[in-house]
C-alpha positions as a printed Julia matrix, in Angstrom:
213×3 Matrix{Float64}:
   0.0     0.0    0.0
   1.42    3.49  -1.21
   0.95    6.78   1.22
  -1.51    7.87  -1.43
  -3.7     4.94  -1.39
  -3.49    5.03   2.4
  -4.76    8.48   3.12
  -7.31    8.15   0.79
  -8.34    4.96   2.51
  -8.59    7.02   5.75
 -10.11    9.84   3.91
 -12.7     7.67   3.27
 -12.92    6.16   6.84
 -13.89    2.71   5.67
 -12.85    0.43   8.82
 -12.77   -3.04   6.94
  -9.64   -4.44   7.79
  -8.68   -7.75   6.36
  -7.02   -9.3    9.62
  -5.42  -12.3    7.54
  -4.3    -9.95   4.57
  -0.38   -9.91   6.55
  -0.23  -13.66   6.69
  -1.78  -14.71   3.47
   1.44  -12.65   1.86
   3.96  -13.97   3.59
   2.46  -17.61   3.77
   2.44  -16.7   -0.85
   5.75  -15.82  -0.93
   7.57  -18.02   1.6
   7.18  -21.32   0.45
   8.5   -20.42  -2.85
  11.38  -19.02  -1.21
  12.34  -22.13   0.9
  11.42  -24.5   -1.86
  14.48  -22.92  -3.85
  16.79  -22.51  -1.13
  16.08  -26.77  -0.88
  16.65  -26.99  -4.78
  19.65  -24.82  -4.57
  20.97  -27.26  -2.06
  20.9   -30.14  -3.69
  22.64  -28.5   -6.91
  25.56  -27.09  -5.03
  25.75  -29.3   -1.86
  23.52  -32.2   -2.19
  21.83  -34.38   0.47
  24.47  -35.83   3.55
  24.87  -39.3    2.44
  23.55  -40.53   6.02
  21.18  -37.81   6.16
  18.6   -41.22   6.67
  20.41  -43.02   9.87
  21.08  -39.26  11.5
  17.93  -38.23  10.84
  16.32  -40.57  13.48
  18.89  -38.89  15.74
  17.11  -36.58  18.61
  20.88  -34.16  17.92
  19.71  -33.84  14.43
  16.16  -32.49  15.23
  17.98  -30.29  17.87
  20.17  -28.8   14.82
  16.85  -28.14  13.3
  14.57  -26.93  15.4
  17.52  -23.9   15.96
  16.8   -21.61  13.09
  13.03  -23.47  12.84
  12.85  -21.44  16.15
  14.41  -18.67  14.84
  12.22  -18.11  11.61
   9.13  -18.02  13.39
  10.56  -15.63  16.07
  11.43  -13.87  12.55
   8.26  -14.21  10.68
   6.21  -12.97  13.76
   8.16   -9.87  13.98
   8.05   -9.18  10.46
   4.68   -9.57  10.1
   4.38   -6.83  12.94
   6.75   -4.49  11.58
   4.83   -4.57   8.42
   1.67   -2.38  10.27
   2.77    1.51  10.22
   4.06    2.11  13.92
   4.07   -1.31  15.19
   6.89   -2.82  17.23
   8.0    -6.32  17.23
   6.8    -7.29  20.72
   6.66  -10.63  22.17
   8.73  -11.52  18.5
  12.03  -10.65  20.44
  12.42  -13.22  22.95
  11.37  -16.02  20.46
  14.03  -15.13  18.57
  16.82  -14.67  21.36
  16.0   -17.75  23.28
  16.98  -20.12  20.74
  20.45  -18.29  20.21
  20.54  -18.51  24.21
  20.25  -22.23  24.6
  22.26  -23.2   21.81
  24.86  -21.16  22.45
  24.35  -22.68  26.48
  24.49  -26.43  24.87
  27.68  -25.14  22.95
  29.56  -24.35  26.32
  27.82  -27.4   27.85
  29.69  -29.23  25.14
  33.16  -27.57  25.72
  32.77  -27.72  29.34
  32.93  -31.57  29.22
  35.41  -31.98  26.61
  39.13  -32.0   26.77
  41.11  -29.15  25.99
  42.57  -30.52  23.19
  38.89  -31.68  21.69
  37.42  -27.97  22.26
  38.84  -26.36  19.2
  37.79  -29.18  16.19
  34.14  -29.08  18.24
  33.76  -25.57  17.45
  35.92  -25.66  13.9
  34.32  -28.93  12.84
  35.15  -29.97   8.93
  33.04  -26.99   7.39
  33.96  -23.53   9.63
  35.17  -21.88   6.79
  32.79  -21.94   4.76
  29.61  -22.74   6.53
  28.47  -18.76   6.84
  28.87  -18.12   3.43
  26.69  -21.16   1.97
  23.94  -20.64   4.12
  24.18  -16.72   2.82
  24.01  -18.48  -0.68
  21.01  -20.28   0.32
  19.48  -17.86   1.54
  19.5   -15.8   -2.3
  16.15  -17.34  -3.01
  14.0   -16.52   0.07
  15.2   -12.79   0.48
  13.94  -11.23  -2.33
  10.57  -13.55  -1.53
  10.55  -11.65   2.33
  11.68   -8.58   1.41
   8.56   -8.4   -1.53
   6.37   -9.7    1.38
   7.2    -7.09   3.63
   7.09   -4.46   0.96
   3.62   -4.78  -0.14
   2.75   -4.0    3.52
   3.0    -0.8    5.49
   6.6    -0.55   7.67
   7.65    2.39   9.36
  10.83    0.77  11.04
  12.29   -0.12   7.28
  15.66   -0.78   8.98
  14.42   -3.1   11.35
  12.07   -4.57   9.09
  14.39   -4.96   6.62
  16.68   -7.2    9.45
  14.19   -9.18  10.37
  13.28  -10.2    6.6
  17.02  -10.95   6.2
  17.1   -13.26   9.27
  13.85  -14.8    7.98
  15.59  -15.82   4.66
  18.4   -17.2    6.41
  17.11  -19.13   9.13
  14.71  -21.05   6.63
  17.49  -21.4    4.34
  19.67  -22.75   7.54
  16.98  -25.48   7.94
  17.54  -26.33   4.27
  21.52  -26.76   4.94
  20.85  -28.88   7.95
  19.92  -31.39   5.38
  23.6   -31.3    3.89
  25.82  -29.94   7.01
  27.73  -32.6    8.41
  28.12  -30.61  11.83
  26.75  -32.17  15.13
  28.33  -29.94  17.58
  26.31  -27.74  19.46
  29.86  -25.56  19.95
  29.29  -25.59  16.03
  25.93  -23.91  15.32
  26.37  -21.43  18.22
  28.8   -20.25  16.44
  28.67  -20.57  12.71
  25.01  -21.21  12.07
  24.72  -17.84  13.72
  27.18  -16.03  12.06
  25.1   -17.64   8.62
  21.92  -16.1   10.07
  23.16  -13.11  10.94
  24.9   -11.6    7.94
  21.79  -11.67   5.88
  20.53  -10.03   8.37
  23.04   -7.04   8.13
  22.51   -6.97   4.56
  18.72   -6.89   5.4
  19.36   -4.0    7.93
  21.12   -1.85   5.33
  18.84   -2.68   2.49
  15.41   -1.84   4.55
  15.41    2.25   4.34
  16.47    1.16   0.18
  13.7    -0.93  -0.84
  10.83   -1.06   1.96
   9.99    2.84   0.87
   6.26    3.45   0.64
């Protein structure tokens, strides 16, 4: 909606408000988004080759549920920041609390371990490049967010912008956990978030560009 179309909508005082207009976008756009970030996936990475045996591991849906956690901390606050004035509200916490206790499992981890183990738990195989495919994977769901917040009303673009970022990379984390051969708590805390973040950043700086209305 464009300032124009909004004031005349005032103007006009008509007071039907379409209450599941916000999530009907999002829940349009989104699944597009994650679908490619899968297919991207398997063209680059492809599937863990014992993605079947780990998968009936409880460690594996732990690895998950992390950024599942943090996309719907993300996708609430999104949707929020898409009304004019709104703030993210109860959005926060869902989305720090899974950053808490993984990064509290991490140090759990490292506590127990010997010194000399601490350092390849938090390195693993894939530390140096782990950040930068999940910001790969996440190409296909940004635009998808950032369209989904656009065609809605935010005020805080910045922040807006942010949370669409983290959005598109915490789905497109949950699409990598279907490749990443990290188990390690002292892993994700780390490098997962590092993945999530960035697009986040990027998100940040490109909200006052392209959320205008």
């Amino acid at each position: 909606m464009r300032t124009d179309d909004l004031i005349d909508l005032l103007a006009a005082g008509d007071a039907r408000v379409d209450r599941a207009a916000v999530a009907r976008r999002f829940a349009q756009a989104l699944p597009l988004g994650f679908v490619g970030s899968v297919l991207l996936m398997f063209v680059v990475y492809g599937l863990r080759r014992d993605l079947a045996s780990v998968a009936q591991t409880a460690l594996f849906w732990a690895k998950v549920a992390f950024p599942l956690c943090v996309a719907v901390g993300a996708l609430i606050a999104v949707m929020r920041l898409g009304r004019p004035g709104a703030r993210g509200g109860y959005a926060w916490p869902i989305i720090v609390l899974p950053f808490i206790a993984v990064w509290l499992a991490g140090a759990l981890v490292l506590g127990q371990a010997t010194p000399a183990e601490r350092l390849p738990l938090v390195l693993g195989q894939s530390w140096r490049t782990c950040p930068f495919n999940i910001v790969l994977l996440s190409v296909p769901t940004f635009p998808a967010a950032l369209l989904a917040a656009r065609s809605l009303a935010p005020t805080d673009l910045r922040m807006a912008g942010a949370v669409a970022g983290l959005l598109s990379s915490a789905l497109a984390t949950i699409a990598y956990c279907l490749h990443c051969p990290e188990m390690s708590p002292a892993f994700w805390s780390l490098w997962y978030a590092i993945g999530m973040l960035l697009p986040a950043g990027i998100g940040a700086w490109l909200g006052p560009r392209v959320l205008r209305w």
